[in-house]
N, C-alpha and C positions, 0 to 999 in steps of 0.2 A: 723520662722526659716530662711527665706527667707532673711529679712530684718538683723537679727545677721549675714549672711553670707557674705552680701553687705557688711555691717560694716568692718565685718575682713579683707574681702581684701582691705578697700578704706584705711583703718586704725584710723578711729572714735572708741575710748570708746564707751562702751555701756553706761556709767554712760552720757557720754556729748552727748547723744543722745537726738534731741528735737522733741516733740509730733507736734510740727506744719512743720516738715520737708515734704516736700513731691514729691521730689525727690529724687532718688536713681540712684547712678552712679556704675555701675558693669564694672570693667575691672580684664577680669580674668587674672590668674598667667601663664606668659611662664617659663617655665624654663630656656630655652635658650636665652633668655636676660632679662639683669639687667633692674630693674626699671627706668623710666622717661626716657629711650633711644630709641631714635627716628628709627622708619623705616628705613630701607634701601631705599634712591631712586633707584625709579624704572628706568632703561634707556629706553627712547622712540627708540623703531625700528623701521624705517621705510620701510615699507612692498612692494616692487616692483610691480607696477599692471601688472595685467598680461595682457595677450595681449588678449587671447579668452574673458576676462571680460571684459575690459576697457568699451568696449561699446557692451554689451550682444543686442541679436535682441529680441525684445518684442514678438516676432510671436512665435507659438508651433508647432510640427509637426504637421500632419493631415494626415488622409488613414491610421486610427489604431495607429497611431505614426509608421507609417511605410513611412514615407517622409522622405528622407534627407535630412541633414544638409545643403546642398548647395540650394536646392530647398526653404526650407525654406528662408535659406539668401536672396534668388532672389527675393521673392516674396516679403518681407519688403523692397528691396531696389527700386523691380518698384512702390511700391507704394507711396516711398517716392519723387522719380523721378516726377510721374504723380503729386501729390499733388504739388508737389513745383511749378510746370509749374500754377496750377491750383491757389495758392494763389499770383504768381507775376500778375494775371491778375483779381482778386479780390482787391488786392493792388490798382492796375492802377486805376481799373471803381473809388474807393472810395477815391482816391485824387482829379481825375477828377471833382470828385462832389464836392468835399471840393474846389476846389479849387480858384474860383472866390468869393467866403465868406471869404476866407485864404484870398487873395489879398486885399480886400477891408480894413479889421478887421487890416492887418498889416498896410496897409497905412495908417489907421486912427492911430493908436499907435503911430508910428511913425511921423507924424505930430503933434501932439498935444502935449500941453507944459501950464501951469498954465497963462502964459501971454495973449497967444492967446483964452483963456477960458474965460478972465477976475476974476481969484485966484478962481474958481468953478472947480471941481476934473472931470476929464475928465471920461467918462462913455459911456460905450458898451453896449447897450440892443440888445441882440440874441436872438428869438423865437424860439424852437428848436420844438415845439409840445410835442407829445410819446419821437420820436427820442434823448434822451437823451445823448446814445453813439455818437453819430453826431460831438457832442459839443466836449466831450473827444479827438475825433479824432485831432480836428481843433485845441484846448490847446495846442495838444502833439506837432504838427505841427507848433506850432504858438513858443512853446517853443525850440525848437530843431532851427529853423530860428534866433530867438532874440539870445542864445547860440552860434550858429556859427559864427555868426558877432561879439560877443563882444558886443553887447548893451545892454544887459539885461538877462531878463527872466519872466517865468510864475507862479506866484505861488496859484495853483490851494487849493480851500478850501470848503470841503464839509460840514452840515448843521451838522457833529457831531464835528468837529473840533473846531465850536465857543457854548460854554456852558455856558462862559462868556468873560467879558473884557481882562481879562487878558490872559487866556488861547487863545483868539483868538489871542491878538498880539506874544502871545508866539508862537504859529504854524505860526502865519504870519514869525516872524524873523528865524526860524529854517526852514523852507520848503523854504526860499529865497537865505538863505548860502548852506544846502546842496546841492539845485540845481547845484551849480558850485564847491563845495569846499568837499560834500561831509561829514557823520559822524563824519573823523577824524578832517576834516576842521571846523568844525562848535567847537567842542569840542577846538580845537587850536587857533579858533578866540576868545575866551574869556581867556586865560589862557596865549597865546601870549602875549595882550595888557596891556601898561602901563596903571598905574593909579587906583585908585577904582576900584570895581569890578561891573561891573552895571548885574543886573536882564534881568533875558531871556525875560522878557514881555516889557523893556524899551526900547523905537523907537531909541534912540542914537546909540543902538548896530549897527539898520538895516541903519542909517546915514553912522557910519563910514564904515559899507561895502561898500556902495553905493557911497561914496568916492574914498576909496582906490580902489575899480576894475570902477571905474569912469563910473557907468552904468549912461546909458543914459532914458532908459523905462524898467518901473518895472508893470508888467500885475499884479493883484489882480482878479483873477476870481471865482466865486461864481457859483458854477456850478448847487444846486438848490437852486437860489435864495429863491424862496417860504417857503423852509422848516425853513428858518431863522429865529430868534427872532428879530422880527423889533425894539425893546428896541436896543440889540445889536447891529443891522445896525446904529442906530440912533448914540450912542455914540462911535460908529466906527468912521462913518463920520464926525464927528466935532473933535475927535482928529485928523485926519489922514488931513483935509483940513488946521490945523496949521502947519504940518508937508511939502506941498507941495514944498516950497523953499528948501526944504532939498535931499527930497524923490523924484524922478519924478514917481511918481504913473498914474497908467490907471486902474479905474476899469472898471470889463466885467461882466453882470452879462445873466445867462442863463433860459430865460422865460418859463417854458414848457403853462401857458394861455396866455394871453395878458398881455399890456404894461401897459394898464389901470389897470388893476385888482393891477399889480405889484406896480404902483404908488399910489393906494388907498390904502395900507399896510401899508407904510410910513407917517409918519407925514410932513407938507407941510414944515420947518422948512430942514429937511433930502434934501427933495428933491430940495428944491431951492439952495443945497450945489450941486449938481449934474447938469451937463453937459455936451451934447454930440450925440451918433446916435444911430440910430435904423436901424440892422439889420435881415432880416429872413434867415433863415436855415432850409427849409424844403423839398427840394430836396434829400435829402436824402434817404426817408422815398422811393421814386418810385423808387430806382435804383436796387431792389432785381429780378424784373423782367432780368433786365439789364444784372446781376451777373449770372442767370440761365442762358440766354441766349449765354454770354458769355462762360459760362462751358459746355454748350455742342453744340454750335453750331460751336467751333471754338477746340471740342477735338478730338485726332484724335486716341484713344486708348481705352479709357473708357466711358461708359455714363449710366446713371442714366432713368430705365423702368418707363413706363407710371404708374404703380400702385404706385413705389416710386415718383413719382410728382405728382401723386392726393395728397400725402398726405404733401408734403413740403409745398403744394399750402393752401391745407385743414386750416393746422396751422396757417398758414398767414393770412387765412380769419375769422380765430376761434379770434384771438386778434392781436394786433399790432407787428409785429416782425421785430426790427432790422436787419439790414446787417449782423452783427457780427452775432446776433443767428442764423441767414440763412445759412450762411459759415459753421459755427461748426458743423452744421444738415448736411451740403452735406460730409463734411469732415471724420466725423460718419458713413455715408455709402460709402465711399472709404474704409474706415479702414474696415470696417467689413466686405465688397468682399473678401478683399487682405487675411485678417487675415483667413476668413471661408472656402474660395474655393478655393480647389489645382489647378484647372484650371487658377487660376488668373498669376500662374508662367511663362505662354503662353505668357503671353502680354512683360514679357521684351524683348528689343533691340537684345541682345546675348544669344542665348538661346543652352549652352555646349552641348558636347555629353554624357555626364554622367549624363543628365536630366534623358534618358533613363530608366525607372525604370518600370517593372510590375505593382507596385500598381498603378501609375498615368496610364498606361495604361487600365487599369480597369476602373481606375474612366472616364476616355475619353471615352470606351467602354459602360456606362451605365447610362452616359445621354442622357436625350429623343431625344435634333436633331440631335445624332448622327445616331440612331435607324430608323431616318426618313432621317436621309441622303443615310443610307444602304438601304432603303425599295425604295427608289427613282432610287438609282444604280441598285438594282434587277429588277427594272419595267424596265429600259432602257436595260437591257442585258449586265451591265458591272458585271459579275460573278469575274470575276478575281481581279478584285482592291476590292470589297469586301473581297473577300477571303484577300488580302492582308492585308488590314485593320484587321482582324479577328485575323489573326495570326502574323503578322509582323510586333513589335514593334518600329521599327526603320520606315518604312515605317508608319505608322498609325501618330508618331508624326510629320514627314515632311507634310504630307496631312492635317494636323490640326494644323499646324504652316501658311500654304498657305490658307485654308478655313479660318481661324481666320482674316488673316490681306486681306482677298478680303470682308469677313463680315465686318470690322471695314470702308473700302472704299464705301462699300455701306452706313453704316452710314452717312460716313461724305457727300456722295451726297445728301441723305436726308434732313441732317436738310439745306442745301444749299438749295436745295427745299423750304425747308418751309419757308427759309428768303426770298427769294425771290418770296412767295406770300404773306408775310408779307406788304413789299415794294410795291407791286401793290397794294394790299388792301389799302396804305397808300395814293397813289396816282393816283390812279381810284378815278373817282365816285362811291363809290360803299356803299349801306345802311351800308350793313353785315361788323360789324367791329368786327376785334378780336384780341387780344394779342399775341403775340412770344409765352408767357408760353402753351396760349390755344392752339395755334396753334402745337405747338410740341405737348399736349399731345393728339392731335385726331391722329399725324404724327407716334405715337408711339405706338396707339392702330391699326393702320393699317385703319381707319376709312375717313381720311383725299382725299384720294383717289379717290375716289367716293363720297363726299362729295357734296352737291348744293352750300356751299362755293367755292371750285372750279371750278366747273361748271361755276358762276357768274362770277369770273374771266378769264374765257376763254372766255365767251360769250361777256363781257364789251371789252375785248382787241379785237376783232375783229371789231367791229365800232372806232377803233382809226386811226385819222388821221394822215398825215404824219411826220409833225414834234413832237406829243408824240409818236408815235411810233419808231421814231428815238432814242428818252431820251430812252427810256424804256428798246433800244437794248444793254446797256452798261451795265444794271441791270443784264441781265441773267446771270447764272450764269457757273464757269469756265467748268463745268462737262457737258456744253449743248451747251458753246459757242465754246468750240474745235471740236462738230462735224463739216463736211466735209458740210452736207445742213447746217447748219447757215451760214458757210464761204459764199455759192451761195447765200444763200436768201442776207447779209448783199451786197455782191458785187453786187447786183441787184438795191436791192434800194440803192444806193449809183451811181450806173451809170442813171436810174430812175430819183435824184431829181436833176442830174446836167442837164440835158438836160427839166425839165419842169422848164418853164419860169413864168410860173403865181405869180398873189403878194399871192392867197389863198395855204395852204396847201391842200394838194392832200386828196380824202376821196374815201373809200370805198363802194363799194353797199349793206355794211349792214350798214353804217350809217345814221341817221336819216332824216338828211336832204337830202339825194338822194331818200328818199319814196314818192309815188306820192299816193295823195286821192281822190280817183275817189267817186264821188256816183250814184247811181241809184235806181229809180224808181219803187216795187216791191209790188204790188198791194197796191197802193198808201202807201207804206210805204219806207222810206230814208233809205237806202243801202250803207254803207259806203266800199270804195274798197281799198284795200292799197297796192301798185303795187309797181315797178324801175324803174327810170326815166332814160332815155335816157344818159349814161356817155360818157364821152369822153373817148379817147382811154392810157390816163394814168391815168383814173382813173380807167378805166378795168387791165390794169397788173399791180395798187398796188394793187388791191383785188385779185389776183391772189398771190401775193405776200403776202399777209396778209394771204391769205387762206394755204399757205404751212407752215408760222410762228406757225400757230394756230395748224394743223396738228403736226407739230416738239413739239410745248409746252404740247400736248395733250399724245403725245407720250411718252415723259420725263417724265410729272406726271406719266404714269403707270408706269414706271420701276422704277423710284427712289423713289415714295410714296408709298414702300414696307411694310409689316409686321415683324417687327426688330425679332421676334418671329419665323420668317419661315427662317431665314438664322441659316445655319450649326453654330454650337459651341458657340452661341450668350451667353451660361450661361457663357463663359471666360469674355466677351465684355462689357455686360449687366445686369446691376442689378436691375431685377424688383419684386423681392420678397418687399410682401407687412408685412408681419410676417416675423422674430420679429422687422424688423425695425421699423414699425405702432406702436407695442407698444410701442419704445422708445421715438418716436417722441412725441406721444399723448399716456401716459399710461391711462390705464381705471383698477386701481384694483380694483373697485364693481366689476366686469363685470369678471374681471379675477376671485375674489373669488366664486364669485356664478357657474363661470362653472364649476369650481375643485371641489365644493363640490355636484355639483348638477349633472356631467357628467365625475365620475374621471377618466375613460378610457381614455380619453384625455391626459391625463399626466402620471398613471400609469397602470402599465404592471399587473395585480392582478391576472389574472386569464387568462388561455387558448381559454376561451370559449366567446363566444360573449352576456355580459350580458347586454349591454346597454339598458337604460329604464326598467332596472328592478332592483329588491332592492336583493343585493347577500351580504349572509358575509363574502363574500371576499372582499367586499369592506370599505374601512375607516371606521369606528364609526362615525366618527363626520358626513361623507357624508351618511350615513342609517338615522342617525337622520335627518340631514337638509331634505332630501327626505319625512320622514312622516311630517319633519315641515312646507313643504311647501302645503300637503295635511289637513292641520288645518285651523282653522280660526284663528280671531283677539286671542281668550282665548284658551289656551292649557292644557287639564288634564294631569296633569304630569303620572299619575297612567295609564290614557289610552296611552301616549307614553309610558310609561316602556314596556306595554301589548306589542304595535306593534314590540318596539324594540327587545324584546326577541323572538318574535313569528320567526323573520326574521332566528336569530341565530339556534332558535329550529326545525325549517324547516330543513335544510341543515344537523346539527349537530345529532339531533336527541336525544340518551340515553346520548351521550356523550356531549352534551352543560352543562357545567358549571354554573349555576346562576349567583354564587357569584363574578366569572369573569367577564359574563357578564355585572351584572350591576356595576362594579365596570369601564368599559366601557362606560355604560350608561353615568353615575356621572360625567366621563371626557369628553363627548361629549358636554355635556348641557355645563359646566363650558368655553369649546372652543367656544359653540356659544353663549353664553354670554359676551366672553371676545372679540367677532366681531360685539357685537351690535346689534345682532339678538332678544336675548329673553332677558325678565328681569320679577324680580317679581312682581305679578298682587297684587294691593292692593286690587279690587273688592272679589277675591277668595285666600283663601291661598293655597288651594291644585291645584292652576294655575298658569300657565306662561304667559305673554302677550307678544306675537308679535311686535316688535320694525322693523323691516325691512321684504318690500314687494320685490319680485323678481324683475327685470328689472327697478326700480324705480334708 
């Protein structure tokens, strides 16, 4: 009936209808228009954007969706603010690094030329290690420089790119023109040109470009060399070395083992085609220290808690992590301050008067160091600015606009602190070495302070003589050199070393060599005595001088190697939530499914009552079962779970438990942990289950 229907409308006989047809074309009948008459064109309209869309803010309210629209705005825009400050200076450090490798790799390009090689293909060997991105960096750099001058360019080819001969030279000549010309240009350059029409894999095309824009060096880089088919390099090289009078080629290829390894791949035939240098690239790999230290030793709005740099660090020591993945991780926890906490609005520049709102004052109201800043005011006896705070919306945010940015000042004393016992540790004698990262995160646990790392450097600075202790005084830092005693101590020794003549510098009485070793006699046993030797009188007021420096540095440490934690409103400032950032950096789903199924109050609301550690049916099916299933062995009777699992139900429910619901529950539990790798069926018993996953493992 179907197929008669089709007929009628396409207009086929049924007599001339063929048994091997087997398609069928259906276009039904309009009435209001004639056959074979075409659509009306549609007119395109084009649609005005609008202005609130054009560029909508990715952020949602927050406080219930009780946050306005302006709050919201502010908060996406400081956080684009802060970022941007934060990646021109991620930028800097990762050119810096690049960029004596950049200088060398271009100067070698640029000098070399088939002649001066004797007709051997000029060649770049880069070690790059891990650091793989490193390389990418130095290309894009390398090609962006060759581009602006008009000499050339890079044309980057990875190990999926060459399959074979042909397809390589074909991505070699298309990755070379669009570099400058672009989709439409590469498409234009064959269609443009007189003459025959030559094939995209034939080197005449990449000739006459190299002609007509008269490049001078053309980079071929091979970014993982290793993954290569060495057949393919092979017959690369011997076509591409007949093409050198044409082509000014430079290949560059990217090592992540050795040079050796790379030339025992190759047949000696390849390689005796190749000529050139070896450079390394592995600086790189240390500059994440660098990049941390830069973001927060030099920010003066935002900073990243001790729990979130245990676990940046964590990562980094778990496997090898690029710059770029380091960035994106710190980048991740800006966004998700900004995005998550209505406090984060605090931190912009201009903060309107229609911030004003109840709900944000709430939420300022009912975090903990506001609670402990109130508790601080009521021990001193300020009742009244309390009350103010309590009640007086407009006064509570001026005082936590001021508390916020005198918090953010102490920060940045801080980590000035810690670089500057960075710096001495770096240039003392001293055993105890430690990292900028280390060093911030004891600075950030409050632990640094009282530390025998400190100590040692208070103790080593005080046997310093007078010309290190001259260097040293340029080191401290600006939050300790504007007090009023540095000014006298620095004006002291400075009038001090003009008037002592001697060729030695000046040393103090706790330096070593001013100890004197007496011994004695003490029923016949040798008595060592270690005394002060007699100093002169400018060595007695530098140690008097030393001794007030050491006072002042000692003083400093206490007040600025604070607990980021004990200053007012620090949750606006500081981001040391270790959850759920922890999880995103380093997910653990075992670990997350076994808690859900094994402790579901964690995550849901079930019940009013406190059932934890005990098996309730208000809790999931599948998480009653996992619970008796972690009370089994290796072999599970399935007939003894049904027992338990009903018994749970029938406890609670009583006349009114349903069986056949029940196990019709049952049936979907087991199937769920099945379908997570938990149980499967035992070939030993059929009326058993076997255990495929142990807890904690």
């Amino acid at each position: 009936m179907i197929s008669n229907a089709m007929e009628a409308d396409v207009g086929i006989p049924s007599e001339n209808y063929s048994n091997t047809q087997g398609v069928y074309i259906y276009r039904p009948a309009d009435a209001g228009k004639a056959p074979g008459e075409r659509p009306p064109k549609r007119r395109k309209v084009a649609q005005e954007p609008n202005g609130s869309d054009s560029n909508p803010c990715p952020f949602v309210p927050l406080l219930d969706e009780g946050e306005t629209e302006l709050s919201v705005q502010l908060r996406y825009q400081t956080y684009e603010k802060l970022w941007s400050v934060q990646e021109a200076k991620i930028r800097e450090i990762l050119d810096d690094v690049d960029a004596e490798v950049l200088e060398n790799v271009s100067s070698f390009v640029s000098t070399t030329s088939p002649e001066t090689f004797r007709g051997c293909i000029p060649a770049a060997l880069l070690t790059v290690g891990s650091n793989v991105s490193s390389l990418a960096r130095l290309l894009s750099r390398l090609n962006d420089q060759l581009s602006s001058t008009g000499e050339g360019g890079v044309i980057v080819l990875e190990s999926g790119d060459a399959p074979n001969l042909k397809t390589t030279l074909k991505n070699i000549i298309r990755t070379a023109i669009i570099n400058t010309e672009g989709n439409d240009g590469y498409q234009s350059f064959f269609t443009s040109r007189e003459g025959p029409r030559l094939l995209g894999y034939d080197l005449d095309v990449l000739g006459e470009y190299v002609a007509q824009k008269s490049i001078k060096h053309l980079v071929l880089a091979f970014r993982d060399s290793e993954a290569f088919d060495p057949g393919i390099l092979t017959d690369l090289f011997f076509l591409l070395s007949s093409w050198l009078d044409r082509i000014p080629l430079t290949l560059l290829f990217g090592i992540s083992t050795s040079v050796e390894l790379f030339e025992g791949r190759l047949p000696r035939s390849s390689v005796a085609l190749l000529k050139g240098r070896f450079f390394e690239l592995h600086k790189a790999s240390n500059c994440v220290d660098h990049i941390y230290e830069r973001i927060q030793a030099e920010s003066g709005k935002f900073w990243l808690g001790r729990n979130l740099t245990n676990v940046l660090f964590e990562k980094s020591s778990d496997y090898f992590q690029t710059p770029e993945s380091f960035c994106r991780t710190v980048k991740y926890a800006y966004m998700s301050h900004f995005f998550s906490n209505p406090l984060s609005v605090l931190l912009a520049e201009d903060i309107p008067d229609e911030l004003v709102q109840v709900r944000l004052c709430e939420a300022i109201r009912n975090v903990p160091s506001f609670r402990e800043y109130c508790e601080t005011l009521l021990e001193e006896g300020h009742t009244r600015r309390v009350r103010g705070l309590l009640e007086d919306g407009g006064y509570l945010l001026k005082q936590t606009v001021q508390l916020i940015e005198s918090g953010q000042q102490s920060m940045h004393h801080m980590f000035q602190a810690v670089k500057f016992i960075f710096l001495l540790l770096k240039d003392l004698s001293i055993p105890k070495k430690a990292s900028m990262s280390e060093l911030s995160i004891r600075a950030l646990s409050g632990e640094l302070r009282h530390s025998p790392l400190v100590e040692d450097v208070l103790a080593v600075f005080k046997r310093l003589d007078s010309s290190k202790f001259e260097g040293l005084v340029s080191l401290i830092p600006e939050s300790a050199a504007n007090l009023p005693e540095f000014w006298d101590i620095r004006k002291d020794l400075n009038a001090l070393l003009q008037t002592h003549k001697g060729p030695q510098p000046l040393r103090s009485a706790y330096d070593n060599q001013n100890s004197v070793i007496g011994t004695t006699i003490v029923q016949q046993r040798v008595k060592l005595n270690k005394g002060k030797a007699n100093l002169p009188e400018d060595c007695l007021k530098y140690t008097k001088i030393v001794d007030r420096a050491h006072a002042l540095l000692e003083s400093y440490f206490e007040t600025t190697l604070l607990r980021p934690q004990e200053l007012p409103f620090h949750e606006a400032f500081l981001l040391d939530m270790r959850n759920p950032i922890g999880g995103v950096f380093a997910p653990r789903p075992r670990f997350a499914i076994e808690r859900a199924l094994s402790n579901p109050s964690d995550y849901l609301m079930y019940t009013l009552h406190h059932t934890e550690g005990t098996l309730s049916a208000m809790q999931p099916p599948t998480s009653i079962l996992y619970q008796l299933y972690l009370e089994s062995g290796a072999l599970v009777n399935l007939h003894d779970l049904w027992q338990a699992f009903h018994a749970v139900f029938e406890r609670e429910q009583g006349d009114s438990c349903d069986e056949r619901m029940t196990m019709a529950l049952f049936y979907r539990a087991i199937s769920e942990l099945r379908a997570l790798g938990m149980l499967k069926h035992s070939r030993k018993k059929m009326d058993h289950a076997a255990k495929s996953a142990w807890m904690g493992l």
